[in-house]
C-alpha positions as CSV (number, residue, x, y, z in Angstrom):
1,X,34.7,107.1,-57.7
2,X,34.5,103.9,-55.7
3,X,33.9,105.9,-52.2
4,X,31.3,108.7,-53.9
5,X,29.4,105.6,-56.1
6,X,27.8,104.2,-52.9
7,X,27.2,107.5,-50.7
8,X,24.2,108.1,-52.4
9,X,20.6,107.5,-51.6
10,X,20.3,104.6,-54.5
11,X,23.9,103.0,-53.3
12,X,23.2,99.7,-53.8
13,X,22.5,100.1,-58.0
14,X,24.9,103.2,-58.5
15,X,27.7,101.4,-56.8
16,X,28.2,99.3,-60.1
17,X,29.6,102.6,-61.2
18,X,32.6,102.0,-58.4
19,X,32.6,98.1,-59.4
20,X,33.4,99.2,-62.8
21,X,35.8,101.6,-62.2
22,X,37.7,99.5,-59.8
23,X,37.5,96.3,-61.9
24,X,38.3,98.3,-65.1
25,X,41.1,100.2,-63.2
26,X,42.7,96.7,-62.4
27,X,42.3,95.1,-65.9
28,X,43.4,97.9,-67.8
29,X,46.7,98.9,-65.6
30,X,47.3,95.0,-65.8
31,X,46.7,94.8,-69.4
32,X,47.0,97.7,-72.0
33,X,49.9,99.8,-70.6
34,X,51.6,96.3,-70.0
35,X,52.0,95.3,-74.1
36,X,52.7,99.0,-74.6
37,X,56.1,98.6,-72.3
38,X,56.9,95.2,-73.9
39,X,56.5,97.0,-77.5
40,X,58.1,99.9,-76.6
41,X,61.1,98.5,-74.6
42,X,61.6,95.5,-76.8
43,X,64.8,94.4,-78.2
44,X,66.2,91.6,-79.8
45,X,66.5,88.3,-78.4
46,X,69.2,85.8,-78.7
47,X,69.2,82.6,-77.5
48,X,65.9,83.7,-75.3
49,X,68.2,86.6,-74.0
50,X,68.1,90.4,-74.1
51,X,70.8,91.8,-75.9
52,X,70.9,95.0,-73.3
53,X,74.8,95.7,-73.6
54,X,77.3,95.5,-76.8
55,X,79.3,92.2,-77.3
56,X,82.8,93.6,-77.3
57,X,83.9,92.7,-80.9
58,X,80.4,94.8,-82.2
59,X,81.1,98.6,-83.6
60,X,79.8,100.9,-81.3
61,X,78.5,103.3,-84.1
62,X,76.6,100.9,-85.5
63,X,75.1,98.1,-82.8
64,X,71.9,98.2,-81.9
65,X,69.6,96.8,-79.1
66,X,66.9,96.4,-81.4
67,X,68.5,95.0,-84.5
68,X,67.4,96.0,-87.3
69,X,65.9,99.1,-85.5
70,X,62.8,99.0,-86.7
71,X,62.2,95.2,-86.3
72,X,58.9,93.7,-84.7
73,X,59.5,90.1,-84.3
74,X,56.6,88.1,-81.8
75,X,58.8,85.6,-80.7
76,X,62.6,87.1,-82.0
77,X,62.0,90.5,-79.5
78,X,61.8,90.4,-75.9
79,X,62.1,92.6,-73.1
80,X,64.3,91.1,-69.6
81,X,62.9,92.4,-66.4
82,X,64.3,91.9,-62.5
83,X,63.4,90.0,-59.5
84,X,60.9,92.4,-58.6
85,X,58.3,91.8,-60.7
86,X,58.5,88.2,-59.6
87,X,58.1,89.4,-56.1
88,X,55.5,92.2,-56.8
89,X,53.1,88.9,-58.9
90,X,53.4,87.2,-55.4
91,X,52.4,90.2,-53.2
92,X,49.3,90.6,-55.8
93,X,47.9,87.3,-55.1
94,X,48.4,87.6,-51.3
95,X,46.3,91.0,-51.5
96,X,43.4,88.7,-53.8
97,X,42.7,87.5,-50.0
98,X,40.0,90.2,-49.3
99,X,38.1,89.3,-52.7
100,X,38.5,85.8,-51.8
101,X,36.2,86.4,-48.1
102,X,33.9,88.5,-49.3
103,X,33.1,86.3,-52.7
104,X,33.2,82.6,-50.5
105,X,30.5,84.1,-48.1
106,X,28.0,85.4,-50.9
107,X,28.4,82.0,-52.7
108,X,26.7,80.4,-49.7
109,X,24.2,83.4,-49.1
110,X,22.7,84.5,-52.0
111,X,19.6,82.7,-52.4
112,X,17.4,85.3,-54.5
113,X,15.7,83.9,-57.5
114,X,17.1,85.5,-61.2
115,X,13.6,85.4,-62.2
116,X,10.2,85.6,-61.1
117,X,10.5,87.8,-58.0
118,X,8.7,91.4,-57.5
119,X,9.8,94.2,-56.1
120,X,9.3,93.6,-52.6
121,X,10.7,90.2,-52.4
122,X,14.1,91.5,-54.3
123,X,14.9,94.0,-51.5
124,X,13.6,91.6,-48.8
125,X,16.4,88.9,-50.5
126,X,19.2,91.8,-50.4
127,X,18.5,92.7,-47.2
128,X,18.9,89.4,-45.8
129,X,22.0,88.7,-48.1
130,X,23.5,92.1,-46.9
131,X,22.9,90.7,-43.1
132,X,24.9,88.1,-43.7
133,X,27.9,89.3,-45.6
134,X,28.2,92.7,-43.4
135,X,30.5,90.7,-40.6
136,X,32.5,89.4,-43.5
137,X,33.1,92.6,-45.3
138,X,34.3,93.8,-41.9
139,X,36.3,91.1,-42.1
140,X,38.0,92.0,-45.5
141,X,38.1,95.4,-44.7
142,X,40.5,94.9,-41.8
143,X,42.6,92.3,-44.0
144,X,42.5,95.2,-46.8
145,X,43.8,97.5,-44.2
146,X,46.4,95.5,-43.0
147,X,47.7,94.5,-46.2
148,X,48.1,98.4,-47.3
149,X,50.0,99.4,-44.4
150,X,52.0,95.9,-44.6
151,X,52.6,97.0,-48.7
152,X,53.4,100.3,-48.0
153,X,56.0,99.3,-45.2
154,X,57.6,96.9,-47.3
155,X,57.8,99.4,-50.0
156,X,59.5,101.7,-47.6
157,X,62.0,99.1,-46.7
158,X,62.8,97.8,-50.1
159,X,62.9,101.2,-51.7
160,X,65.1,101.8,-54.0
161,X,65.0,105.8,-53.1
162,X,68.7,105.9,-52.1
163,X,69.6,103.9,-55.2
164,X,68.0,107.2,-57.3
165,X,70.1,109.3,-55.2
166,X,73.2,107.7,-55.8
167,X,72.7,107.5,-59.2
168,X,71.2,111.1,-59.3
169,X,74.8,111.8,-57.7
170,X,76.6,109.8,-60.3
171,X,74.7,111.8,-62.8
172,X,75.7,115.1,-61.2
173,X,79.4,114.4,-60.9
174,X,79.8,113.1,-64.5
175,X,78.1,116.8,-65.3
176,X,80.8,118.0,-63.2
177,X,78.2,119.9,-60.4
178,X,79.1,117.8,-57.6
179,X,82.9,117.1,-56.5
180,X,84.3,114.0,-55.1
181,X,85.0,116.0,-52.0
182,X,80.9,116.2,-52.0
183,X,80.6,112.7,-52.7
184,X,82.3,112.0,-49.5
185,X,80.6,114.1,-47.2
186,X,77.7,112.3,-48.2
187,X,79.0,108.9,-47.6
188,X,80.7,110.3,-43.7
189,X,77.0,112.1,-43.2
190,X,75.6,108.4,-42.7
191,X,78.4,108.0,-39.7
192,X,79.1,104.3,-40.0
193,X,81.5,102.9,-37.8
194,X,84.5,100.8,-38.1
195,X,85.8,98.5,-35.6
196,X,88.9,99.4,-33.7
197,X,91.1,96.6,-34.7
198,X,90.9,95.6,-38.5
199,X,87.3,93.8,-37.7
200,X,85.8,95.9,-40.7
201,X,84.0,92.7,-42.1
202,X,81.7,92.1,-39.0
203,X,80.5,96.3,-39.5
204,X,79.5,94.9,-43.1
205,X,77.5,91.9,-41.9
206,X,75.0,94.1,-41.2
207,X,72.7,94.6,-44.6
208,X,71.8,98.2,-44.8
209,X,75.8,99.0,-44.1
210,X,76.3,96.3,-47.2
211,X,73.9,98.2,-49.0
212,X,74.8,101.9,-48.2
213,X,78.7,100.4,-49.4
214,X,77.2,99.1,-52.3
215,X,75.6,102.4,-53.4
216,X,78.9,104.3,-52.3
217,X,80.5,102.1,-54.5
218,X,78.1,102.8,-57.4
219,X,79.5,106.7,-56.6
220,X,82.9,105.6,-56.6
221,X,82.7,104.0,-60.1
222,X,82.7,107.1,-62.0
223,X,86.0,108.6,-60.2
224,X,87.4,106.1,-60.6
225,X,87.5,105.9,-64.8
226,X,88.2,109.7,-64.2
227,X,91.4,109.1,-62.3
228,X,92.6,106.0,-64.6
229,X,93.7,108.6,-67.3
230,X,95.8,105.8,-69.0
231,X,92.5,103.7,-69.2
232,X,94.1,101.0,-67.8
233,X,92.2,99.8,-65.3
234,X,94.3,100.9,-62.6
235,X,95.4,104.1,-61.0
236,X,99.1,104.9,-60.6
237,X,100.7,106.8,-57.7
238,X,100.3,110.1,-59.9
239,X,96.8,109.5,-60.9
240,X,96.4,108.8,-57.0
241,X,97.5,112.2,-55.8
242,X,94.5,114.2,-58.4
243,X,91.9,112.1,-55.9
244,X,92.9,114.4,-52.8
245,X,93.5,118.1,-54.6
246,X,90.0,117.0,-55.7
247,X,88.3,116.2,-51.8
248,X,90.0,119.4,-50.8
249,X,92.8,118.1,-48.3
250,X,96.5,119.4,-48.5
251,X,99.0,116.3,-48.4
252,X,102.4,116.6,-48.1
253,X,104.1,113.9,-50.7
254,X,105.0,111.8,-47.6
255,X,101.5,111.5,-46.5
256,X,100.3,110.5,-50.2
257,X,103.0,108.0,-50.3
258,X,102.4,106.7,-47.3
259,X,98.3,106.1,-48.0
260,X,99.1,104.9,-51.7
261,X,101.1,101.9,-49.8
262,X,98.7,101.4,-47.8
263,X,96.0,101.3,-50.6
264,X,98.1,99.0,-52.2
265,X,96.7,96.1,-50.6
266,X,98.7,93.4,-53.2
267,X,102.1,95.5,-53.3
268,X,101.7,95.8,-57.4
269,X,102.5,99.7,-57.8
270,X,99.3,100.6,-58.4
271,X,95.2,100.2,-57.7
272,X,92.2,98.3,-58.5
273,X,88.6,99.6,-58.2
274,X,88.6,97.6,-55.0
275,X,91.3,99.2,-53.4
276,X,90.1,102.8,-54.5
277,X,87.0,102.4,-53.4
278,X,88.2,101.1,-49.6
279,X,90.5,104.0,-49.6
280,X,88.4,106.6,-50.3
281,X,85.4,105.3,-47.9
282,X,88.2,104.3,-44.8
283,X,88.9,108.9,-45.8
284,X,85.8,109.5,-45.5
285,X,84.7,107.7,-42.3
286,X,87.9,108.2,-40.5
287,X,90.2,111.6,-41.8
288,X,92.3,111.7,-39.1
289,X,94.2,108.6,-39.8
290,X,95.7,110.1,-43.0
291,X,97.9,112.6,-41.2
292,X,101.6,112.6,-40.9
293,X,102.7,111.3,-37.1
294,X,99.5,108.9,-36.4
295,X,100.0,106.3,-35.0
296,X,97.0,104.5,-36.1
297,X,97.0,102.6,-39.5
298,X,94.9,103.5,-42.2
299,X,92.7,100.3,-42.8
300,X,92.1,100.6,-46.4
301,X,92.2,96.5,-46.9
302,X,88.2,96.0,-47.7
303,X,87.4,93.0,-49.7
304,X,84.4,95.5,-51.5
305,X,84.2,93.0,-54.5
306,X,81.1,91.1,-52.8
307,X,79.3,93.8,-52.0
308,X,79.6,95.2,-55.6
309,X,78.1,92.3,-57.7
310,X,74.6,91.9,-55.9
311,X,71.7,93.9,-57.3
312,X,74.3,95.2,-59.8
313,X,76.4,97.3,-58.1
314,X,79.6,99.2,-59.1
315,X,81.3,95.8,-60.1
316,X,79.2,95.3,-63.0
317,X,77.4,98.2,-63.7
318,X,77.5,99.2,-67.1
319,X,78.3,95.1,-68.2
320,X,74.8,94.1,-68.1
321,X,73.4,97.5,-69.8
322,X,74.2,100.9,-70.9
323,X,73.6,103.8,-68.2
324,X,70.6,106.3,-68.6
325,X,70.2,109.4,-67.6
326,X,68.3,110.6,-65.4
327,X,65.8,112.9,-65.7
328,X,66.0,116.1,-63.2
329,X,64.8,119.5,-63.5
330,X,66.9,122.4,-65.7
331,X,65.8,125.0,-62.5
332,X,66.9,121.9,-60.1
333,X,70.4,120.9,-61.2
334,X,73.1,123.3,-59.9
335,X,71.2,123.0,-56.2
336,X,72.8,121.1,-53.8
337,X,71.3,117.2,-53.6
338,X,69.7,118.5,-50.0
339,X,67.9,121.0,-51.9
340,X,66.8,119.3,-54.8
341,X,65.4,116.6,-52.9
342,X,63.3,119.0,-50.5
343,X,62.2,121.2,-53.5
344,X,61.5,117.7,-55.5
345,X,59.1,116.3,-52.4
346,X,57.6,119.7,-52.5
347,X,56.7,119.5,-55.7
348,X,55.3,116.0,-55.6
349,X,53.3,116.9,-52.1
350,X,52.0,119.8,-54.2
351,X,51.0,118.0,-57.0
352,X,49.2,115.1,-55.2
353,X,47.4,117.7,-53.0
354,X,46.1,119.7,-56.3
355,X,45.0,115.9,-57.8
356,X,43.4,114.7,-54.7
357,X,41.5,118.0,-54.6
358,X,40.2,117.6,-58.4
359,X,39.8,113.9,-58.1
360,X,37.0,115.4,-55.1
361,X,35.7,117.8,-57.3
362,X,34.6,115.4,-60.0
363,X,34.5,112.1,-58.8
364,X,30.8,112.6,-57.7
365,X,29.6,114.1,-61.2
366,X,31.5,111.7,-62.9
367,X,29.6,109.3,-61.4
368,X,26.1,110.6,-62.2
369,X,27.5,110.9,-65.8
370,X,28.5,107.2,-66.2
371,X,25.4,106.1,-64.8
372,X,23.2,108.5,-66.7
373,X,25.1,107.0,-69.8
374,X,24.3,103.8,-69.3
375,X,20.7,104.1,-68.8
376,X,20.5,106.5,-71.9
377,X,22.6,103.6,-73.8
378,X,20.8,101.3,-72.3
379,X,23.6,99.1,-70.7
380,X,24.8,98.3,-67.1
381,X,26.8,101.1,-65.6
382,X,29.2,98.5,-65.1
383,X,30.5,98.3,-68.7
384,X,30.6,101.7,-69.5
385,X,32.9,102.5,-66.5
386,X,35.0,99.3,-66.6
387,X,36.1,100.9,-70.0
388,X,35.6,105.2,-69.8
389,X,36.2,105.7,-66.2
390,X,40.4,103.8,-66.5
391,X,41.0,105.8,-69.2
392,X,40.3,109.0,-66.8
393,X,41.6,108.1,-63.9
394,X,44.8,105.9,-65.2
395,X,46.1,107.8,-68.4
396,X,49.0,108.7,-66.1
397,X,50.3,104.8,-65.9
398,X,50.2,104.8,-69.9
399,X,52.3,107.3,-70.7
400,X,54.6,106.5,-67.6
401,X,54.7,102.8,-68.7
402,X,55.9,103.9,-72.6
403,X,58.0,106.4,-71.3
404,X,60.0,104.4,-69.3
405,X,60.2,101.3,-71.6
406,X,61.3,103.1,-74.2
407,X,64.3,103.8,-72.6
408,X,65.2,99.8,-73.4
409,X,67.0,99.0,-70.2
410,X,66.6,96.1,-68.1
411,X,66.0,98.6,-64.7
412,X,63.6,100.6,-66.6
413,X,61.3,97.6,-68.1
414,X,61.5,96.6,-64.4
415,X,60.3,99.8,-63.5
416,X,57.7,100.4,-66.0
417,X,56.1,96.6,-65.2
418,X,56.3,97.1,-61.4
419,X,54.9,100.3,-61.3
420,X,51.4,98.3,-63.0
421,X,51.8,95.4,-60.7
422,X,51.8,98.0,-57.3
423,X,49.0,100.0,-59.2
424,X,47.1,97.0,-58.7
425,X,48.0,96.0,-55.2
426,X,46.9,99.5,-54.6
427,X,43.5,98.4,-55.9
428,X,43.3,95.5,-54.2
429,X,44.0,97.1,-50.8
430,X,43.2,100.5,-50.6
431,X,40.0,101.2,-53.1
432,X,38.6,97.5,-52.4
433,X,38.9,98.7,-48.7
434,X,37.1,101.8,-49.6
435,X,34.3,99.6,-51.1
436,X,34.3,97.2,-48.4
437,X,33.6,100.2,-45.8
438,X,30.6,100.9,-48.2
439,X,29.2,97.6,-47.9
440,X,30.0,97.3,-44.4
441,X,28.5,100.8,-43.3
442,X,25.7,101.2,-45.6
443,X,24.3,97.8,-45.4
444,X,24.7,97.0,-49.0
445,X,24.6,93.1,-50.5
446,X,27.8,91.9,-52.8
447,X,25.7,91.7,-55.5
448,X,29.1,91.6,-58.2
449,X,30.1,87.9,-58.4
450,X,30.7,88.0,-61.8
451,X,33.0,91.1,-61.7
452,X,34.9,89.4,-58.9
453,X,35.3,86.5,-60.8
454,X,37.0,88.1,-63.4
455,X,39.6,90.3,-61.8
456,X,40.6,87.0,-59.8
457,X,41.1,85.6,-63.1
458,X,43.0,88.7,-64.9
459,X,45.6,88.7,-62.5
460,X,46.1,85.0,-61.6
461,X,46.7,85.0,-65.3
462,X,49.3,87.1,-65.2
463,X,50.9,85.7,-62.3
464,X,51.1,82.2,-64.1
465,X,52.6,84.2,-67.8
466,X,55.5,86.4,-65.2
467,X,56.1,83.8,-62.6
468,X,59.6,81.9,-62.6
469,X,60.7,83.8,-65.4
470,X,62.6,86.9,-66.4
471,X,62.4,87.3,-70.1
472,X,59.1,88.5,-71.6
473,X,58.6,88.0,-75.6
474,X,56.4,90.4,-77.4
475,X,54.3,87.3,-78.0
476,X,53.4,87.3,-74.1
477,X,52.7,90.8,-74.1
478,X,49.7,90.4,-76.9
479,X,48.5,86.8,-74.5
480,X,47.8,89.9,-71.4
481,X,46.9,92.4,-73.3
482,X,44.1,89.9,-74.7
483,X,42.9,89.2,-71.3
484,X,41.1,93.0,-71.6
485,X,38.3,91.8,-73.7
486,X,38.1,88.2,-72.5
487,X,37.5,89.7,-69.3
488,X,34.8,91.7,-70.3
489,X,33.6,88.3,-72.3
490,X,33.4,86.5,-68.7
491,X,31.5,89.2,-66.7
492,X,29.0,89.2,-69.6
493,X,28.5,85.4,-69.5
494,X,28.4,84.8,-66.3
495,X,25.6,87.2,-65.3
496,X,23.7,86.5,-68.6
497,X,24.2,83.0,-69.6
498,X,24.9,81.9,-66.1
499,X,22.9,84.0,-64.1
500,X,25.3,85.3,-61.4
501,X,25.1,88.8,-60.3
């Protein structure tokens, strides 16, 4: 709607349309959907902290996150998010920068009269105004440009993609489609190496070997309470011998006593988590060394504790919160994970082609409608697209946000909120780029101060409510979501009681 609003002959009025929709678009995603994950995902809160997993003297029948159930308490419920909505606020000020050039410049430039002025000398005005701010909406167009692909890498790199997978995985081997035996040809597929001589710990220096342990470990965890048939939180020499009928590998008792031993790191007659987990990744990378008449010791001594605890890992998954399932096709689930991935991007590719292709279709009459609407109504295009146009093109982020927050887990409030926060890093980059290329191309004056100001005030605002914190009350839900009309409130003062444009 942004690009199609200014392509017109009459760009430099019907782009309001675009303003709207992007301003709207940036307030809403940062607003509404927001409260609707803190009230959907809330739970109680004691002493200021999520109760996301069951004290160990409660009754599992009975406990509750939400307690009672159906309780809505302002300051008693809460929601606790992660890290990465503290880093996603930051990266949504950096990407204000582009707002920031284009608004300093027209502060200095725009010299028109609000009143008084005919035709001729208000285009004679905006075309000297647009001179002047077309080198500096090249300017933001590049920094726009730069921060998208700079976003989109970092995304790439902090993904959490392989996370899914391993959890997907998890998922998979708890329904009893995937084997341990597949498990492991996962984990030897990503062909890390170990040092020759028991130097294992420099290999794990390097972070995305810490990480791909740390997920392999998250795999692990699940074998391991399958294994521990006495529930004792260790596996015995009998329980040992299941794990390699399981992987598909025919071990004379010798052999199996000879890799328990080994396993046994601290000579106590059986095996800790840590221990399995070293074991079964030191099979996988390196087979050969199990074998009667090798000469070559089987390095199983891996401190893996450390790499378990960051970013919740095996160590303490399940202490902080209770797992979720995850959500995969009925047709998808007996595939192999190779499959179900391709067929799952395939689907997605699909889907985003068929939106992109609609979003063509009817972005251009959409346009014509709002505008049309507002000169029927009688109001600026503006308002009637900052609110009608989000609801069309960001109902999708609604019903994401509540479906995922409802889920009342720490990693899915994190997901819900982040989800808003790159929605709107999105805007900032990629459609204020778009509209920056408009003004740039076309010639056209930044004639929407007052709209600037306010989505620069919307999201520093929620910057300073998340920032430094990791625990949001319902009550700080209700403070955002009342930044929706108070935004609206500034763009109509500003332009009519202070005169801006």
């Amino acid at each position: 709607m942004v690009l199609f609003s200014g392509l017109g002959p009459d760009a430099q009025n019907q782009v309001s349309v675009g303003v709207g929709a992007l301003a709207g678009s940036t307030v809403m995603l940062l607003t509404l959907p927001w409260v609707i994950g803190v009230v959907a995902g809330r739970v109680s809160l004691k002493d200021g902290k999520p109760t996301y997993h069951r004290p160990a003297n409660a009754d599992a029948a009975t406990w509750n996150k939400l307690e009672p159930p159906d309780d809505f308490s302002l300051l008693g419920n809460g929601v606790g998010y992660g890290e990465q909505i503290n880093e996603g606020a930051k990266i949504m000020l950096i990407t204000l920068i582009p707002y920031i050039i284009i608004q300093g410049i027209t502060f200095t430039v725009d010299k028109m009269p609000k009143t008084g002025y005919s035709q001729a000398e208000k285009l004679e005005a905006l075309s000297a105004e647009a001179r002047s701010e077309n080198i500096y909406a090249l300017v933001g167009l590049i920094v726009c440009i730069g921060q998208f692909f700079w976003y989109l890498k970092k995304q790439v790199s902090d993904s959490s993609v392989e996370d899914t997978i391993a959890e997907t995985t998890v998922q998979a081997m708890k329904e009893g489609k995937l084997t341990l035996r597949g498990a492991l040809a996962a984990f030897r597929e990503k062909k890390l190496t170990l040092p020759a001589k028991g130097a294992i710990e420099e290999t794990l220096l390097d972070k995305e070997t810490t990480d791909e342990l740390r997920r392999t470990c998250k795999i692990l965890a699940p074998f391991f309470a399958k294994y521990d048939l006495n529930g004792d939180g260790t596996v015995d020499f009998e329980e040992f011998r299941m794990i390699f009928k399981d992987v598909g590998e025919n071990l004379n008792r010798e052999d199996e006593e000879r890799i328990f031993k080994s396993a046994d790191a601290n000579g106590s007659g059986d095996i800790c988590f840590v221990e399995f987990a070293a074991c079964l990744m030191s099979f996988a990378l390196d087979p050969s060394k199990f074998v009667s008449g090798s000469n070559a010791k089987a390095r199983f001594a891996v401190c893996t504790d450390k790499y378990l605890a960051p970013e919740g890992g095996a160590a303490g998954h399940g202490a902080e919160e209770e797992g979720e399932e995850e959500e995969l096709p009925e047709d998808l689930a007996d595939l192999p994970p190779e499959e179900q991935q391709r067929r799952i991007k395939t689907r997605a590719a699909w889907g985003m082609s068929l939106g992109t292709l609609l979003v063509l279709i009817f972005s251009d009459p959409m346009v014509d409608l709002l505008s049309e609407l507002g000169k029927r109504l009688d109001v600026s295009p503006f308002y009637i697209s900052f609110v009608l146009a989000p609801l069309a093109s960001n109902a999708s982020e609604l019903v994401a946000g509540f479906n995922y927050a409802k889920k009342k887990t720490k990693k899915s409030i994190t997901t819900s909120l982040s989800t808003l926060e790159g929605a709107a890093i999105m805007n900032n980059t990629f459609c204020l780029g778009i509209f920056l290329a408009l003004v740039y191309c076309k010639n056209l004056a930044w004639e929407f101060s007052a709209e600037t100001i306010c989505i620069l005030f919307v999201q520093v605002a929620l910057v300073a409510n998340v920032m430094g914190r990791s625990v949001h009350r319902v009550v700080d839900g209700f403070i955002i979501m009342s930044l929706y009309p108070i935004s609206l409130f500034i763009v109509w003062f500003l332009e009519n009681i202070v005169g801006m444009d």
